[in-house]
N, C-alpha and C positions, 0 to 999 in steps of 0.2 A: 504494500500500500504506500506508494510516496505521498510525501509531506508538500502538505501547500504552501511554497516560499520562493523565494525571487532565487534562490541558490538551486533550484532544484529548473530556471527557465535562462538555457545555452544565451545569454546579450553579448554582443563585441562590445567594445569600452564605448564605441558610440552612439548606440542604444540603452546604454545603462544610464549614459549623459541626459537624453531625453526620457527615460522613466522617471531618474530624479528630477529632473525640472517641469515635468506633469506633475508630477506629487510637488514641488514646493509652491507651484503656483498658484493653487488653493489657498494656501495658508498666509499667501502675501496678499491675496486678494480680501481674505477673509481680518485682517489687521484692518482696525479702527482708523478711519483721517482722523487725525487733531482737529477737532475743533476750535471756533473761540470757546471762551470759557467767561461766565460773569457771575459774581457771588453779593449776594447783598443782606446786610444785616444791618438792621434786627430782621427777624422773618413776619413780626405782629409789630402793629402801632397802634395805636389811640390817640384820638386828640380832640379839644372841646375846642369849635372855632367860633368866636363871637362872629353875628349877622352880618357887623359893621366892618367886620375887622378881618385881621390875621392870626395863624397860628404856622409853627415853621415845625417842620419834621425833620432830626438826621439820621442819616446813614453810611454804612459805610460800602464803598463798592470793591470788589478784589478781585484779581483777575485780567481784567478785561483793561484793552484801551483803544480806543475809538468814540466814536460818537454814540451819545445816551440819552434819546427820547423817553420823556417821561409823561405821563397821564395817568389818570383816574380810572378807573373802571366803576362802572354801578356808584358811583359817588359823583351828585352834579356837580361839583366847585370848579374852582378852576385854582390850578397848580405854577406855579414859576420856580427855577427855568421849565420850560418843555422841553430844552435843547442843550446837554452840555459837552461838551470835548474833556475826556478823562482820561488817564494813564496811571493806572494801576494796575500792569502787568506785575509788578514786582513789589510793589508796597500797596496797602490799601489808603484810597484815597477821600476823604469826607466830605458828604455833600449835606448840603441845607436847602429843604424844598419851604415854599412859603405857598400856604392852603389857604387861599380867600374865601369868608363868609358869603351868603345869602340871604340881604334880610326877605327879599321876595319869598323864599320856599319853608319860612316857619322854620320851631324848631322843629328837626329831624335828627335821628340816626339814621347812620347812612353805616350799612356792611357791604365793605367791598374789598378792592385792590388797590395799591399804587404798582402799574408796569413800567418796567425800564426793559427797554427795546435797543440792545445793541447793532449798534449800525457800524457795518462794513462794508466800502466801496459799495455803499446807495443801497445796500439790499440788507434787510434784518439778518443777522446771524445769531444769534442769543437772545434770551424772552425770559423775565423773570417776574412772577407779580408778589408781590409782598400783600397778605392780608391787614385792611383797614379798617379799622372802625372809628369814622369821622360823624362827630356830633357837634351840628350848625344850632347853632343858640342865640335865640332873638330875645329882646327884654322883653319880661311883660308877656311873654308864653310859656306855658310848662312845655317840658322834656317829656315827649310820648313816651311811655312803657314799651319796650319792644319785647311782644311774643317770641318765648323760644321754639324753635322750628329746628324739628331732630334735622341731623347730617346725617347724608346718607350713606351709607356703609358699603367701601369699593367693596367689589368681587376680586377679584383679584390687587395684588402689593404692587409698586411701582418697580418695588425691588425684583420679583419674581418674573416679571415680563423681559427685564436685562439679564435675569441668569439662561430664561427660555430662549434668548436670541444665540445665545451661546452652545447651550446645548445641543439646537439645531445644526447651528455650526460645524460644531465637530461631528456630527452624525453625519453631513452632508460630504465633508472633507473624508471621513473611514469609506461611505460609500464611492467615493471618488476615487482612490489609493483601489478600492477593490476590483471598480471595473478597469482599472486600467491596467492591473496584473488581471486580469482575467483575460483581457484585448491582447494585452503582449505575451501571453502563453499560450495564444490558440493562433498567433502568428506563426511558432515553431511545433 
């Protein structure tokens, strides 16, 4: 009964050249690009903005250097900068956002985001939203009660979707390795 193995299929040194470079090819294909990369903390804020007025938020960004679109999500204020030039590749760099009130919209809590939208050469490359919770306060109105409203409980982890991409991977790469000694042993 012979053993199934590459020792056991007659290659001159220049077929064995292109076996190995079929099999590595996979694996260079299957190597991650670098991406950018953009960190921001805190991960939670809160803030009480008076109607009339301001309240300033900071952060810190790490990581990342290019240009940094910032806005509101689910929160109607309006934020400055919307637009800053950062370089914190190798140190982290501190930012101060300034969140204007609304006397028009009452008080409200507002649950939402602040997004910082990493911009490279004009096109988004990194996304990051920081959960917010912005409370506009007007004089002379009380602060609605906000109902709590269960969160909904993922099906699956963020973590476990990144180990499944991998695991594929190399399932895909063993099958790859196999048909190609199976190809190159039914040549001889």
């Amino acid at each position: 009964r012979p053993e199934f193995a590459l020792r056991n299929i007659p290659l001159s040194r220049r077929e064995m050249r292109k076996l190995v470079g079929l099999l590595i090819i996979p694996f260079l294909l299957a190597t991650p690009i670098l991406a950018a990369s953009l960190g921001i903390s805190p991960s939670y804020t809160e803030l009480q903005v008076p109607g009339n007025g301001s309240a300033t938020a900071n952060f810190k960004v790490h990581y990342f250097s290019g240009d940094l679109q910032i806005s509101l999500v689910d929160i109607p204020l309006r934020v400055e900068p919307e637009t800053i030039h950062i370089d914190a590749a190798n140190n982290p760099a501190d930012v101060q956002l300034t969140i204007y009130g609304d006397e028009l919209l009452g008080s409200q809590v507002y649950d939402g985001y602040v997004r910082f939208l990493g911009m490279t050469g004009g096109s988004v490359a990194v996304a990051v939203k920081v959960k917010a919770k912005v409370t506009n306060v007007v004089e002379q109105q009380p602060i609605p009660v906000p109902t709590p409203t269960p969160e909904p409980n993922p099906s699956t982890s963020p973590g476990l979707l990144g180990f499944a991409w991998y695991v594929y991977t190399v399932i895909g790469l063993i099958i790859a390795a196999i048909v190609v000694v199976i190809v190159a042993r039914r040549r001889y």
